[in-house]
N, C-alpha and C positions, 0 to 999 in steps of 0.2 A: 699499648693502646687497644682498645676494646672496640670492637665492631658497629655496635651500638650502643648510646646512650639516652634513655626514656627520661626525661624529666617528671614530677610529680611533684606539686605544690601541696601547700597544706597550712591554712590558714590564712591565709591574703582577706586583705579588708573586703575585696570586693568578688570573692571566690564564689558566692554563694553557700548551698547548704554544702560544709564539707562537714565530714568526723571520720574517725578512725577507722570505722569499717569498711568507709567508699577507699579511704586509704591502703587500708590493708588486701581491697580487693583488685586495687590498680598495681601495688606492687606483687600481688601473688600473679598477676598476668603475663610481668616481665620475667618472674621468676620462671613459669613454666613455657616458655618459648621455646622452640624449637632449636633457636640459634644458639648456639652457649655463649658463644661470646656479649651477649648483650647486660647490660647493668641499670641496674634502676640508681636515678639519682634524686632522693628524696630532701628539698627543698624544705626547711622549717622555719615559719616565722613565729619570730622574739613573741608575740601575740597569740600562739597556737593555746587549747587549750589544754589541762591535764590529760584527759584520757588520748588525744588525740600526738600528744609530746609522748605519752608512753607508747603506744602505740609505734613510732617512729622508731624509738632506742631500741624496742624487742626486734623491729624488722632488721634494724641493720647488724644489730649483736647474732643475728640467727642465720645472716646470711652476710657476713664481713666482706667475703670477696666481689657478692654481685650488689651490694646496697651499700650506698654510701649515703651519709645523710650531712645533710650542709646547713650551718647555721649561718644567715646574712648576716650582713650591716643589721641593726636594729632600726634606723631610719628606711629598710625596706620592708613598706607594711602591704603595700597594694598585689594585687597577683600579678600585676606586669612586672614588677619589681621583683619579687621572689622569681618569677620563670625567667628573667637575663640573669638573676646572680648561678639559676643552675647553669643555661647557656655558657656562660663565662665557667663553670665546673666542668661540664661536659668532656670527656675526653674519647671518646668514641668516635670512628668515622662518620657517622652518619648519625642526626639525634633528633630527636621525637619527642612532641610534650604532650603531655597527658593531664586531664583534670580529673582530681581525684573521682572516682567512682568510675570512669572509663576503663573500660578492659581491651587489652591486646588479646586478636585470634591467637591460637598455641602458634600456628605460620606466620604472623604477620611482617616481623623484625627481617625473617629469611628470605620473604617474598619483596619488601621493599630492597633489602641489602642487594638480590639476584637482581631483579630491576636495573638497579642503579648501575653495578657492576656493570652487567650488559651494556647498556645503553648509554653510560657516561653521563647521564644525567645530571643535575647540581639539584632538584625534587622529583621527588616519587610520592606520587599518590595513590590511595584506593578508596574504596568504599568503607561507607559507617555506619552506625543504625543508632537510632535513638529509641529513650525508653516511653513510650505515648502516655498522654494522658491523664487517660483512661485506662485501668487494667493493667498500667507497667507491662505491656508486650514490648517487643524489638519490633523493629519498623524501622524502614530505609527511606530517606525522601524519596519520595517519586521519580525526580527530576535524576536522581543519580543510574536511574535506567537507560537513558539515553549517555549522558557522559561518559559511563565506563561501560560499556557497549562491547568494547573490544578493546585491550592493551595494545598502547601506541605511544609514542614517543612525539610532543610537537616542539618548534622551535622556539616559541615565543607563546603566552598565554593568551592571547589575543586568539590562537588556532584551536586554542577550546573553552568559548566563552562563557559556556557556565560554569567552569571555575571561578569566578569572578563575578559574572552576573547573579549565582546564588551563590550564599556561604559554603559552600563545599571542602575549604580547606582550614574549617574551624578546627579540624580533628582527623585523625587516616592519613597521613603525612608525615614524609623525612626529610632532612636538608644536610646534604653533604656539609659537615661540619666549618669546612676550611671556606665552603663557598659563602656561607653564612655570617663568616669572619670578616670576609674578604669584601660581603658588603655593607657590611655595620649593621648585618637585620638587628634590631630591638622590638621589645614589646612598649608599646606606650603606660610606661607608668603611671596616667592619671588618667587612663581610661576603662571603665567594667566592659567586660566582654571585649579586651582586646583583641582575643583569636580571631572575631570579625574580619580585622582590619590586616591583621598582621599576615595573614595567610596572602592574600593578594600583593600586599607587599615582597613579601619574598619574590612571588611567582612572575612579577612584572619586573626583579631586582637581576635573578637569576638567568633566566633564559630559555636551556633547554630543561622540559620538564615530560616526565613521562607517568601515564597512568596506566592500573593493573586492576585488571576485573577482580582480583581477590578481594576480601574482606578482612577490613584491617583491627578497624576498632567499634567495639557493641559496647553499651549503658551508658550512653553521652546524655545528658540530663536535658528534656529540653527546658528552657527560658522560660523562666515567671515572666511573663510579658506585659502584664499590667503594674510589677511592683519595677519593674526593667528599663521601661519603654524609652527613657531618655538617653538611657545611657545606648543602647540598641539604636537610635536615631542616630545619637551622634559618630556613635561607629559605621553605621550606613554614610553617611555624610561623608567622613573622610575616607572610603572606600573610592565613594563618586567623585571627590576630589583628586584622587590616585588617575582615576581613571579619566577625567580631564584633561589634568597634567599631560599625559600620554597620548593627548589628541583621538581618544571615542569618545567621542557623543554618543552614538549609535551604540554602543555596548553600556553605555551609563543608564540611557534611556530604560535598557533590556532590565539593568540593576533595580531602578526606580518602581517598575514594573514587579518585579521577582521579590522586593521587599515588603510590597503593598499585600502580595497573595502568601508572603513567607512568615509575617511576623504577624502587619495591623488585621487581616482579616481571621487570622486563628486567633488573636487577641479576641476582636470582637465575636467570634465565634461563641468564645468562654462566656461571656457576659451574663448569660442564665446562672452558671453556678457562682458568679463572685458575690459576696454581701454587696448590701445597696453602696455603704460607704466605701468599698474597693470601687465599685464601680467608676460612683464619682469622683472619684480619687484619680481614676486614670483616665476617666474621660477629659478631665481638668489640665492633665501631665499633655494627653496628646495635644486639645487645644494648643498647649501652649510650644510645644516642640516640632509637632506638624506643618511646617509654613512653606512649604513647596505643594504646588498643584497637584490633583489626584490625576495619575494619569490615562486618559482615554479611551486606552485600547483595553482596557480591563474587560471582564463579561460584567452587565449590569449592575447585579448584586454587591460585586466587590466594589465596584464604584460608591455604591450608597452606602457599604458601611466604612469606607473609607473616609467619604466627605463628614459621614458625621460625629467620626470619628474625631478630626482635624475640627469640626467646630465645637468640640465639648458637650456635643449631645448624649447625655448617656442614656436616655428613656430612646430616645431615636436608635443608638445603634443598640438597645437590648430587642427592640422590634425587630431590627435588620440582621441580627444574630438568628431567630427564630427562623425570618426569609428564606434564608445560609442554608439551613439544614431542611427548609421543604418550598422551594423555588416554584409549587405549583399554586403556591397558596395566597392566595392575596394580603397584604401585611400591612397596604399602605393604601388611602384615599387619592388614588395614583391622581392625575389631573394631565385633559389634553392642555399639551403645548402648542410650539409655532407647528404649521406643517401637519398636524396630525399627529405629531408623538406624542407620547404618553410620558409623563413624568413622574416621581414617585412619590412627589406631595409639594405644596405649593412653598413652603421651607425648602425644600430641599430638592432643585427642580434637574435631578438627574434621569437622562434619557432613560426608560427601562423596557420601551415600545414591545423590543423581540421580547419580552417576558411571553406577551400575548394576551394579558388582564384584559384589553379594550374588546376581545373577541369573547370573554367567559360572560356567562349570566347566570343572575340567584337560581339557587339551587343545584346547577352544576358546578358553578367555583367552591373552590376551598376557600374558606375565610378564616381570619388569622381572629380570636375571641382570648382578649386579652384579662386573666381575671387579675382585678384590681383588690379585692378587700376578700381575705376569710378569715372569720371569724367566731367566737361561739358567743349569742344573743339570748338570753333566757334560756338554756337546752336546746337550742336551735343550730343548725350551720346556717350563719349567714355568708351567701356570696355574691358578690357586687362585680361586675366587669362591662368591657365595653365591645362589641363586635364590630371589626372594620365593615363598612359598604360605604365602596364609592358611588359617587351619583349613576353612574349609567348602570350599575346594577339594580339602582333600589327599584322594587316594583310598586306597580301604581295600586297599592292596596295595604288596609292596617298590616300590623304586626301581632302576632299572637308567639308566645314559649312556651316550651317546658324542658324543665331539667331533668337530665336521665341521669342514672345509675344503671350501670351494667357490667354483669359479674362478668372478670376477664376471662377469657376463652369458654366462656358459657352463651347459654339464650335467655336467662334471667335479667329482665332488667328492671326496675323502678322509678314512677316519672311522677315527681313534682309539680307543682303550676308556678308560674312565673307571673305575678302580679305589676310588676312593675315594668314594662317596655318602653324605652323614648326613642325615637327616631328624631335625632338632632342633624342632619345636613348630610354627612358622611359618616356614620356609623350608626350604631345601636347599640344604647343605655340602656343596662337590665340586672334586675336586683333580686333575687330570691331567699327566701328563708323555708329549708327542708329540714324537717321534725325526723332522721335520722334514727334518733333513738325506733321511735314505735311503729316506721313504716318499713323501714329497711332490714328486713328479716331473712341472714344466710340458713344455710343450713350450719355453717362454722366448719366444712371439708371442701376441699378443692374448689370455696366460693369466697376466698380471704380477701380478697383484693378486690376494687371495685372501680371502673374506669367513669367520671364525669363528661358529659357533652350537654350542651345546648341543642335545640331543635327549635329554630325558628320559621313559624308560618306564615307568608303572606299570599293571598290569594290561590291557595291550594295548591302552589308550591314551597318545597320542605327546603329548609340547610340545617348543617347537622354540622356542629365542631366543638373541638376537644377546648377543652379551658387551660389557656396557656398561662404559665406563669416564670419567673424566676425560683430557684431553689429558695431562696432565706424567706417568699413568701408566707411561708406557713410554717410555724417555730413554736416551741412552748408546750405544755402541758395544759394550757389555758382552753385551745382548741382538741379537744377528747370529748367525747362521750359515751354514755352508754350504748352495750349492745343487747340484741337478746337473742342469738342464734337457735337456730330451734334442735338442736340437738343442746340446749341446755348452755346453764355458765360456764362449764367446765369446758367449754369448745371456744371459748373467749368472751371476752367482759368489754372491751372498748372499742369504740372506733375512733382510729388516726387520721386525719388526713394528712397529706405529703403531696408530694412533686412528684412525678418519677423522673427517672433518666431522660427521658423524651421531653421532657419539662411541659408535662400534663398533669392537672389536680386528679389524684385519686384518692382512695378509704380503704384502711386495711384493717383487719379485725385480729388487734393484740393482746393480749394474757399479761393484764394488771395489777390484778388481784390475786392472792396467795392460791387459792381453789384451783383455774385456770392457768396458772403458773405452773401450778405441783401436777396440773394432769400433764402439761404439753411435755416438762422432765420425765416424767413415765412413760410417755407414747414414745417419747425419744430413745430411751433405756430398751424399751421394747422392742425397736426398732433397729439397734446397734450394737444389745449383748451380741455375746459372741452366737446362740442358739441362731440369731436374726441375722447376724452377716453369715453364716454359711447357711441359710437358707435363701439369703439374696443372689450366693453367688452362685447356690444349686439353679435360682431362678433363672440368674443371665449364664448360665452354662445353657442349659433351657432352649431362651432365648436364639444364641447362637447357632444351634445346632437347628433347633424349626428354621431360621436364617438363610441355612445352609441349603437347607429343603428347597425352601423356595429362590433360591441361587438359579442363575442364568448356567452356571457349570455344572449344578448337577441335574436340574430339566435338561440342558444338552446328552451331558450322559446318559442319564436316564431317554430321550428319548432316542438314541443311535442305540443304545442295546434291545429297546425294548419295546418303543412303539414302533418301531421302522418295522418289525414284523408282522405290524397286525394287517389284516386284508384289503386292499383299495375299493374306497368306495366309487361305483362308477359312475358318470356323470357329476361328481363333485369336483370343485374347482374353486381354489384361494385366490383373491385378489389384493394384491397391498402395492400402494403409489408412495414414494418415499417414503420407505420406509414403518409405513403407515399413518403420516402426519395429513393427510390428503386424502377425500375423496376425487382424484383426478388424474390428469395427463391418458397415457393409451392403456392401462388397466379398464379407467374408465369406459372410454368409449369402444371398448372393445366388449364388456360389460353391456351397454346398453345395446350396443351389436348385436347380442348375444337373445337380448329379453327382444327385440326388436322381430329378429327371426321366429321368435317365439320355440329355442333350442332348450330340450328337458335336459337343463344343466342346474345343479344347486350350489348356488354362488353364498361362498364366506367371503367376507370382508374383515382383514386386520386394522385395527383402529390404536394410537402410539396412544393417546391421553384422552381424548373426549373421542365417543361416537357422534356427535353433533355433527349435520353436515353426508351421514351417512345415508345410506340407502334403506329403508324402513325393510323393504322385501327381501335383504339379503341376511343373513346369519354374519352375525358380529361377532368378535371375538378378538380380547384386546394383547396384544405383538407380545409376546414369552410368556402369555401365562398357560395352564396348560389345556384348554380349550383351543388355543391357539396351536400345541404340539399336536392335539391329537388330532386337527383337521388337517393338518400337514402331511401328516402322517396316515393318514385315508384320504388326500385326494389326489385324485387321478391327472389333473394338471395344477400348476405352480404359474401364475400369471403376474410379473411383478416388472417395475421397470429400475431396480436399482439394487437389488439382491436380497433376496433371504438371507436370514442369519448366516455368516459362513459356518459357522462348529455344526450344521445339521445339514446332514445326509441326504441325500434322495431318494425315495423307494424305488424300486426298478419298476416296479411298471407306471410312474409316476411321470408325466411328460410335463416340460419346465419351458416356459414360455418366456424369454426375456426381450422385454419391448426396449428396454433405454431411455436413457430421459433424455440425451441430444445428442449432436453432430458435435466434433472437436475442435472445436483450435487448442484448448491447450491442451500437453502431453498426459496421455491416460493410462493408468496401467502399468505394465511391465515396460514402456518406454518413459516414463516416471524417474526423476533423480532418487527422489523421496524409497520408492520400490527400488530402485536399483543398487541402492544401499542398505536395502535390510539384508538379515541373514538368511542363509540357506530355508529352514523351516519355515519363515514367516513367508517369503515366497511363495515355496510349497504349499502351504495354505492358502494363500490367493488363487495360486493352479488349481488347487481344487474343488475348490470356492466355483469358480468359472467354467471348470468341466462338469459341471449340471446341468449347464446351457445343453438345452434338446434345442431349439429354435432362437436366432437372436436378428431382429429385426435393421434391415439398414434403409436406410434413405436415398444412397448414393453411391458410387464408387466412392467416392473420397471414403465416406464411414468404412468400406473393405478395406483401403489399403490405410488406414487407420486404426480406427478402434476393432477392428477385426482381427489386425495384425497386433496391435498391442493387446488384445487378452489371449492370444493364439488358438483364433478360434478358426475352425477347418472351413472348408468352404461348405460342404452340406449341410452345416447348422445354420446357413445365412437366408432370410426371405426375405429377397426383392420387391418389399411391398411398400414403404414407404412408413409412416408413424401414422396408427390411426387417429390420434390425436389431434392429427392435423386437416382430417377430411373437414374436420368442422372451416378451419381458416381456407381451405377451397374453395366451398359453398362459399363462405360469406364473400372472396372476390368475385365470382360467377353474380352472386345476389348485387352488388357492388355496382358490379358491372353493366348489368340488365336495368335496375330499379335505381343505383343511387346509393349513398350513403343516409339520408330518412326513410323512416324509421330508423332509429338507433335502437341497436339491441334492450332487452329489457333491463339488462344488469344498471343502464345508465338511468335508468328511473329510481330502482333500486337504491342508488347511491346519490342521488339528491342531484344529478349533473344536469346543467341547465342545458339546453339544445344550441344553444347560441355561442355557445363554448365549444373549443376543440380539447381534446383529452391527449395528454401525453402520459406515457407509461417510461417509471424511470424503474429497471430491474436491474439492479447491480450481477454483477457473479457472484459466488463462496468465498472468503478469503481466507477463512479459519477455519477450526474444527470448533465444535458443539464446545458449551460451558460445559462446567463440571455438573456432574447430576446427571447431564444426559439433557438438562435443559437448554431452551435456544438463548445464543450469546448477543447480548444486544450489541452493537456497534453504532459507531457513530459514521454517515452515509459523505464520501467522499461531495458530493453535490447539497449547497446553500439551498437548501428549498426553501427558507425564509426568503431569500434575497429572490427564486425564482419568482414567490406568489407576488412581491411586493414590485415585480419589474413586468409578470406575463396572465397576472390573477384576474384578469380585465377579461382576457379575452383565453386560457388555457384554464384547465385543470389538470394537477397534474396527481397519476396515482403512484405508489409507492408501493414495491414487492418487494420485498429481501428476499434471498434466498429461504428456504425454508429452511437451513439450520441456524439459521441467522435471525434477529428480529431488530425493525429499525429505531433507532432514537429520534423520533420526531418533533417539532416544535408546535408551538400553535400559532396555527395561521389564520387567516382569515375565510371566516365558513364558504365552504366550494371553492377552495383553491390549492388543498393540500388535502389528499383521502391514502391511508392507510391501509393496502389492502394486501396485505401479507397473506391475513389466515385467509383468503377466498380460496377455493377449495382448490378449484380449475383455472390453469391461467390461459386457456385458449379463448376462454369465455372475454378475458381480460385485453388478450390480443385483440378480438373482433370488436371490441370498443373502440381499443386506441386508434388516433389519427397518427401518432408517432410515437416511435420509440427512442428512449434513450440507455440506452447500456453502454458495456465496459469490453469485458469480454467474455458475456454466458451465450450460452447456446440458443438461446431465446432470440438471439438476431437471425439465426437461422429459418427459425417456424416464422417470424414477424416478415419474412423478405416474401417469404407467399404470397401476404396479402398486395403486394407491390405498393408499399405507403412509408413514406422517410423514415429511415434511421439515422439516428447521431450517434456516434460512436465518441463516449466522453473517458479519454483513457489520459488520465495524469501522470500516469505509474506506467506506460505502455513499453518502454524498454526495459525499466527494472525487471518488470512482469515476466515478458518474457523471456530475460538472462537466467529467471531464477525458476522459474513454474517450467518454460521450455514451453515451443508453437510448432502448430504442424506447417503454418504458413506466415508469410508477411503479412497485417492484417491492414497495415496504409496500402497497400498492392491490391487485395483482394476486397477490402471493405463495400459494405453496399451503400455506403454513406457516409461522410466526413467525418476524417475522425480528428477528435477536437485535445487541446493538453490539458488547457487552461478555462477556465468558467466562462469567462470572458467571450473566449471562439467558441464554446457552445451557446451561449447566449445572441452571438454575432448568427451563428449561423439557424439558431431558431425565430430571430428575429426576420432573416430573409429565407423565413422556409421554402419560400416558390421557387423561388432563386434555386436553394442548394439541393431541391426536389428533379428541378427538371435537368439540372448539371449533372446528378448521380443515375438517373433511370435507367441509362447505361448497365453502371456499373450492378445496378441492383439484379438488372436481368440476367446478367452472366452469374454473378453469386449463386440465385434461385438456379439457373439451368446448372449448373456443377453440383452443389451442394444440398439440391430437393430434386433430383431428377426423378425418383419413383414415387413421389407424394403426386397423386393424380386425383385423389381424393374418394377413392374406394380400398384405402388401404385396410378397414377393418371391416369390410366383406371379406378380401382377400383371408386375413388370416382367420378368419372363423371360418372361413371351407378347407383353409390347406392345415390346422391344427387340431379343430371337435370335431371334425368330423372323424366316423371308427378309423377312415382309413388314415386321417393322419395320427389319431393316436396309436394306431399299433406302430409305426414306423421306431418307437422309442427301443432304445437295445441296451441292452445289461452290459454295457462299459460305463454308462452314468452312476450304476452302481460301484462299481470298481473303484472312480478317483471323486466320487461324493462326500468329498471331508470326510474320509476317514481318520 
């Protein structure tokens, strides 16, 4: 008996696409396993075709001991029927079925066998990836991120419900042979796509079932789902019927849910590229197979191409296809409902409110410009189409077009007139005919492609959209014409139009004609003898090495060998606030400190990606280029609150002023899980990183026997002065206090905020690290602020900060209820607005307790957070204000703000006295006399030198 036995079908009526080489590449997967013991058993049906029968005989004649090959019954024609007669062949402990073109990892057999073993298991699962598409990549579903998370063993499949609720065990799975016997598993012989079904079956048959973060099986094909659909329903069906049986509702629900986002809406997704007759071909199938309700908890979108889906709509759901892939774009004459919702058209009256449509207006929304007819008229392109506008957008004024052309990734464009506009109730009917041939003049280089849009004007406001269409709109040879590039015919003779991938009408300029053909073959020859590839690869050798030049490791190098020597210049002085993303926090104000005094100091300012925002009087200069080195590099202090680069040194007579951006609760540092498990070096580079600190500014004791102690910084490098940053939130409670909160600062003019409204400021913490690139990660913001504006938008405004490595995913809301103010420069400014704040756990509760005005502390995650990140303290104990799990008891307790205001005041005054004890509100006089002036810059000593990243 054999360890394992993989099953492999091959020819089944309802197999889909199979042949000999998806065959032969499922058996070479078994073949090279890790496990020896394992054998492929190759299934053939009576029905198979020649090359796909030879195929089979050479695998098993080439490898007799590990390929057996098995010829049914002839009355088995279906793949359920060929995959039990291998079942019933199988002699393996443990077996596995495979659909041809599926490949096993070289581990997969050992790691499910080890599994099993282990754990006594009767199934083992792992992970799978299917082939997309688009571009045949590998790609894992989403959802198998969460499921195999961690290898674990449950009792029952009910303990891991997305086994069940998504397809997850169509494929990457084993069944102890004897257990498999033991409960009569079959595959349904008169069903396509039984894997569906059967996988759930075992797993509710069996019992204990264990899964393994490995990777099991890659090139699972996915599902023609428009030529599929019925057979895919009805496997769905008796899934949800398994799971009836078994008494979940609640888990069939989740099924119902996960097939609507799993199958019907990547179906409709497709809808641009199928021909019109597939289209309605399966818009017809769904009709008729769809007869269960779409269900509710869906996001809008899927809602509506589901429903019209399930009514046979197919022009509806090629519209709601387009939607799919750009959500901001209006698609549909949406129409108010009962209540104020918005619906998505008067057919089809699915809620879509949170989209936002009712709050966009002409010329800011995206409109969805659906081309109807192209065609060639006399030498002409004609195009005819229709632009959605619902009634609340249309403006009270005619309509005027014109059609552009513009060269892609150029500033060339070309623009048409548009004779024909109608404004029919909900859209706009508009017809053009563009002479092409004799106005449209490339150069025929790098101007091949031309991108089509509309520009419709009414009353001196513009919209501008792309011409959507279906791929089989534009076919034939019929629509071409003449080009006349101006570099001659030899640079092209035609124009095509087409579709692109984005399923937008563009023109491309093709080589028809022999002339134009014979040159493009030579340019090409040119371009790909052999003289031309080693002169390309002499180019990107080139390439690489300039690359290198401009590399962050070799300007580091380069600037420790060789600018660290050049002279300090004096009274020069760097300023950079995260990073450089910021002109703000206590660089700043230490900064205007500085110009205040009126101190002959000459201030650079590092700037990450834009200087917008910057200080006009100071020297710019943008974070690692080498203007950047070499002001580092000559000036006399380093004024930052979150570190210069670590790999750069400090000059010795260079004094480094490190302000900080907040007080702790969570673990910083070298008291850090994350730090206390790197290795030796990476350490050591933090160490050294921190011993450049000449001055590091604290707030409190707490900050000493904190972040003082976790960077092990001495006590002479500490000024008890407080954050200057914060003098400003001082002043404003003294101003506050004395005058009032009228006048509101001028930022709230600024930002459109009515007076009569209270502003709430929701600043999350960091939870991640930065995207790839270096750019900021968007995330999605643990707080509903739709559900806020539409419960508090009466009478709050609320702004929104992400962290600055962070940028937030926000909705649209309704104008002056949701404001965006991530990129504002300074958030003190931001503080002295709010009436309250709402955070998690950043440091910003710390400075906001200054101004003595509520804080909600909204921590959902608050004990995960702190088992895993680590706390200097309790923060339900020590909080300056309630702290909430759920939206609910935030919303409870901003609804009775007076209430939970005079309940905490208390508590807020002891926070502020512990935790801001030297913010007194001259913290940045202080440090401009104890650090520019001569006598505190000579205090710097040549041991900064010594462990300055070396």
């Amino acid at each position: 008996m054999t360890d394992f036995s993989c099953v492999i079908t091959a020819g089944g009526e309802n197999g889909g696409s199979e042949g000999p080489d998806a065959l032969r590449a499922s058996v070479a997967s078994v073949l090279g396993q890790s496990l020896r013991g394992s054998e492929a058993v190759v299934v053939l049906a009576a029905r198979a075709d020649g090359p796909t029968r030879t195929a089979a005989r050479a695998l098993a004649d080439s490898s007799p001991d590990r390929v057996r090959l098995i010829h049914p019954d002839p009355a088995a024609r279906t793949t359920g029927a060929l995959r039990n007669a291998g079942l019933d062949a199988a002699t393996g402990r443990y077996v596995l079925v495979l659909t041809p073109g599926e490949r096993l990892h070289r581990h997969a057999c050992r790691n499910l066998w080890q599994a099993g073993e282990r754990s006594r298991a009767d199934l083992v699962a792992g992970r799978w990836t299917r082939t997309t598409e688009e571009g045949g990549k590998e790609q894992e579903p989403p959802w198998q991120g969460e499921l195999y998370a961690r290898s674990r063993t449950v009792a029952r499949f009910s303990d891991a419900p997305q086994l069940v609720a998504r397809d997850a065990l169509v494929t990457g799975f084993c069944l102890r042979r004897e257990a498999a016997r033991r409960h009569g598993l079959r595959y349904e012989e008169d069903l396509a796509h039984g894997e569906i079904l059967f996988g759930p079956l075992a797993a509710a048959a069996v019992g204990r079932i264990t899964l393994v973060r490995r990777l099991i099986v890659t090139g699972r094909a996915v599902p023609d789902r428009a030529r599929d659909l019925a057979a895919l329903v009805e496997a769905h069906r008796r899934v949800a019927a398994t799971l009836d049986a078994h008494g979940l509702p609640e888990l069939k629900e989740e099924r119902e849910r996960a097939f609507v986002r799993d199958h019907l809406v990547p179906l409709a997704r497709s809808f641009p590229r199928l021909p019109a007759a597939r289209r309605t071909r399966a818009a017809a199938t769904a009709a008729r197979v769809l007869t269960a309700p779409v269900p509710q908890e869906l996001p809008p979108l899927e809602r509506v191409a589901a429903t019209l889906l399930a009514r046979g709509d197919a022009e509806g759901v090629l519209t709601a296809a387009y939607a799919l892939s750009r959500p901001a774009t209006v698609c549909a004459p949406v129409a108010a409902g009962e209540g104020g919702r918005m619906e998505w058209d008067e057919q089809c009256p699915v809620d879509v409110t949170e989209l936002g449509h009712q709050y966009r207006q002409f010329g800011g929304a995206r409109l969805m410009n659906r081309l109807t007819r192209c065609t060639a008229e006399e030498g002409r392109l004609l195009l005819e189409g229709r632009l959605v506008l619902p009634p609340h957008l249309t403006p009270d004024a005619p309509f005027t077009a014109t059609l552009e052309f513009r060269a892609r990734g150029g500033a060339r464009a070309v623009a048409f007139p548009v004779d024909d506009v109608r404004h029919d109730g909900n859209g706009v009917t508009w017809g053009a005919r563009a002479d092409v041939s004799r106005l449209l003049r490339p150069v025929g280089v790098r101007d091949t492609a031309w991108d089509a849009r509309l520009i419709v004007e009414a009353g001196g406001v513009r919209s501008v959209s792309d011409l959507f269409g279906p791929q089989d709109l534009v076919e034939g040879a019929a629509v071409r014409f003449a080009a006349r590039p101006r570099l001659g015919q030899l640079a092209g003779d035609t124009w095509e139009p087409y579709i692109t991938l984005k399923d937008h009408l563009a023109l491309r300029l093709t080589a028809r004609r022999r002339p134009a053909r014979t040159t493009r073959r030579l340019v090409r020859y040119a371009t790909h003898f052999r003289p031309a590839r080693k002169a390309k690869l002499l180019a990107r050798a080139l390439r690489k090495r300039l690359d290198r030049y401009r590399s962050r490791g070799f300007k580091a190098t380069t600037y420790n060998t060789w600018l660290i020597r050049l002279p300090v210049r004096r009274g020069s002085v760097v300023f950079e606030s995260h990073m450089g993303r910021c002109y703000g926090d206590s660089p700043r104000a230490l900064h205007e400190e500085i110009r205040r005094q009126g101190l002959k100091l000459r201030a650079t300012w590092s700037y990450d990606t834009s200087p917008a925002g910057f200080p006009a009087d100071a020297r710019l200069v943008r974070r690692w280029s080498w203007r950047y080195l070499w002001a580092l590099a000559r000036a006399e202090f380093w004024v930052d609150n979150q570190g210069f680069p670590q790999h750069l040194r400090k000059p010795a007579r260079t004094t480094y002023l490190q302000t900080w951006h907040g007080s702790a609760y969570k673990r910083m540092g070298f008291d850090e899980t994350r730090v206390r498990l790197q290795n030796a070096p990476q350490r050591e580079r933090l160490q050294q990183a921190v011993h450049r600190f000449d001055h590091f500014l604290v707030r409190s004791e707490h900050d000493v026997a904190t972040l003082a102690r976790a960077y092990r910084l001495p006590e002479d490098r500490l000024l008890r002065t407080g954050y200057p940053r914060n003098d400003a939130l001082v002043a404003e409670r003294t101003r506050t206090e004395t005058e009032g909160r009228l006048p509101r600062p001028p930022l709230a003019g600024a930002l459109g905020i009515d007076d009569h409204k209270k502003v709430v400021l929701y600043a999350p913490t960091f939870r991640g690290g930065p995207a790839a690139g270096g750019k900021q990660a968007r995330r999605r913001l643990l707080l509903d602020v739709r559900e806020f504006a539409e419960r508090f938008g009466d009478s709050y405004t609320l702004l929104v900060r992400a962290h600055y490595l962070e940028a937030a995913r926000l909705p649209l809301c309704p104008p002056g209820t949701v404001i965006d103010v991530s990129r504002h420069h300074d958030v003190s400014e931001l503080l002295a607005l709010a009436d309250v704040l709402v955070t998690d756990y950043s440091s910003i509760m710390f400075d906001f307790a200054l101004l003595d005005r509520p804080v909600l502390l909204y921590a959902p995650d608050l004990d995960t957070y702190a088992t895993e990140r680590g706390s200097y303290f309790d923060l339900r104990e020590k909080a300056p204000g309630p702290v909430t799990e759920t939206q609910e008891e935030l919303f409870g307790q901003l609804a009775e703000l007076k209430k939970s205001d005079i309940r905490h005041a208390s508590h807020r005054a002891a926070f502020t006295a512990e935790f801001g004890a030297y913010d007194r509100g001259d913290a940045a006089r202080q440090v401009v006399a104890a650090v520019f002036s001569r006598q505190g810059a000579s205090r710097t000593t040549d041991h900064h030198d010594r462990g300055a990243g070396r």
